[in-house]
Residue, then its C-alpha position, 0 to 999 in steps of 0.5 A: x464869986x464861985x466857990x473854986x475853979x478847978x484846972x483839968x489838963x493831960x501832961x504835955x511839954x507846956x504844962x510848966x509854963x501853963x500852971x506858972x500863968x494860972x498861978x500867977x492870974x489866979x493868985x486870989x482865987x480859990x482854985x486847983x490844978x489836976x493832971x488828968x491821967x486817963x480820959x476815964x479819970x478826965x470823966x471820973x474827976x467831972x463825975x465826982x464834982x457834978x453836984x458842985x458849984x465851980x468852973x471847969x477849965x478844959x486845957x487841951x483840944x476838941x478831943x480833951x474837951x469831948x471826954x469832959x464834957x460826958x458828965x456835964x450836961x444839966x448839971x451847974x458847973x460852967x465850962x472854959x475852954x483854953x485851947x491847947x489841941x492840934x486842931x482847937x476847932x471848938x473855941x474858933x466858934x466860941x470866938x474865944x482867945x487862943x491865947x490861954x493868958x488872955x482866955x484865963x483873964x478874960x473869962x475871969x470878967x465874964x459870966x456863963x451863958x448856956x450852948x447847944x449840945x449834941x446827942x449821939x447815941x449815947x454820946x454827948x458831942x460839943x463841935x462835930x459829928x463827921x462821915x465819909x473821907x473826913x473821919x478817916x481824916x481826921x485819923x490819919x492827921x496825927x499819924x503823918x509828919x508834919x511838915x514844918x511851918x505848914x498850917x494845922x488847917x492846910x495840914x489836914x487838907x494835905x493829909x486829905x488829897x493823900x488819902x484820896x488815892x486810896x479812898x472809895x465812896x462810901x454809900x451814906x444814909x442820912x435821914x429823918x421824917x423830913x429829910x433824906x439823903x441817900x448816896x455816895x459821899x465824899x465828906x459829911x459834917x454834923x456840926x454844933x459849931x462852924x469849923x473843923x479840920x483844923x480850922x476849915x469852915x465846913x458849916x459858915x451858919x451854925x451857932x452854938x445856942x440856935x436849937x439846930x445842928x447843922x448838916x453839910x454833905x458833900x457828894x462823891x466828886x471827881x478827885x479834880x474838884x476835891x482842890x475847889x471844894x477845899x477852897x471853898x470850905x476854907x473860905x465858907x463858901x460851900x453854898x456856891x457849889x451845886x454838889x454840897x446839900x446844906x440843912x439845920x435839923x434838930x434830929x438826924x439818923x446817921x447809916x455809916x459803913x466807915x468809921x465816924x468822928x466825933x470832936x476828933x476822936x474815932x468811934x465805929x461804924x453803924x447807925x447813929x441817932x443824933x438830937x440837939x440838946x438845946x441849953x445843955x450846958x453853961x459855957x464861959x467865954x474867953 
């Protein structure tokens, strides 16, 4: 049995009934329950445990996760992601439960396995590197009000058509010695997992421990074809369209004017050199 498990989580209006779930599943375990004050101490609390034997349970989204993760790559401690984010991207790749009663049990009987890590400059991501149209997305969906019952995955894709009113292609340059891709676009993915978006299925054949990100860009399209593209990522099915350039790389140069987006969270335009960190860190299923 691992020595301790410990619960990281930022205050929010369900962390009442969550510590009452991990009280009670985890009454005969050695385990603790912090609430995460900053994203600096979400990474100051991983740093100061680094050296240590325990499981780490990330309660939040994609963006929680990607702070976490910084100070976890080739060390021992195991990660258990239960999702409790706007998106929640990563664990649909995980093929994890969303349910964080059932996720808790269920990791409880597994073992961990080693995944996939991505390396952004300097920057360690867990799900996806993203360009174009998207990012500004993905900035934007937590700014519009939502509209009751709508789906957080059609949720992003009305914030996308109302952004395309105001949104210029950018000139992107993705490249590296093999590989080159150089022109307007509308949306550009870099994935270790398969969705984002809220659920969109941008990258249908990325696994999380094959030795390969996967690159899906999209061109500069007709606003018209934006509603077919949508579909077509929605259902994995972006192969069938003659504008979208599919490829696995394990290493990529990125030449960004606009803003980029990693795991949710935005980080600034510039050149990027991301490489696949292959078995970087222990993950346990849910």
């Amino acid at each position: 049995m691992l020595k301790k498990h410990l619960f990281l989580m930022k205050p929010n209006n369900q962390q009442t009934n969550i510590t009452a779930i991990i009280d009670k599943v985890m009454e005969t375990y050695d385990y603790q329950i912090i609430i995460t004050k900053s994203k600096e101490h979400l990474m100051e609390i991983i740093e100061i445990n680094k050296q240590s034997n325990m499981r780490i349970y990330a309660i939040g989204g994609d963006g929680f996760i990607h702070y976490l993760i910084q100070n976890m790559i080739y060390t021992n401690l195991e990660l258990v992601v239960l999702a409790n984010g706007t998106g929640n991207d990563f664990i649909r790749s995980l093929e994890a439960s969303n349910n964080i009663k059932t996720a808790l049990e269920n990791s409880l009987k597994q073992e961990s396995q080693f995944m996939d890590i991505i390396k952004a400059n300097d920057t360690y991501l867990i799900n996806s590197f993203c360009f174009g149209i998207d990012s500004e997305t993905a900035a934007y969906v937590h700014r519009y009000k939502k509209i009751p019952l709508m789906p957080s995955s059609l949720q992003y894709g009305y914030v996308l058509l109302r952004r395309l009113m105001h949104y210029k292609f950018y000139p992107i340059k993705v490249h590296n010695d093999t590989f080159a891709y150089q022109e307007p676009i509308l949306i550009g993915a870099i994935c270790n997992g398969k969705y984002y978006g809220g659920g969109f299925n941008i990258c249908p054949d990325a696994l999380l421990d094959d030795g390969y990100f996967d690159i899906t860009l999209i061109k500069g399209i007709h606003r018209l074809s934006v509603p077919r593209h949508l579909f077509l990522i929605a259902i994995g099915k972006l192969n069938k369209s003659n504008s979208v350039t599919m490829t696995k790389q394990k290493e990529i140069i990125v030449h960004s004017k606009s803003e980029v987006n990693m795991d949710g969270e935005v980080y600034p335009a510039g050149e990027y050199h991301l490489t696949l960190i292959p078995k970087g860190i222990y993950i346990v299923k849910g």
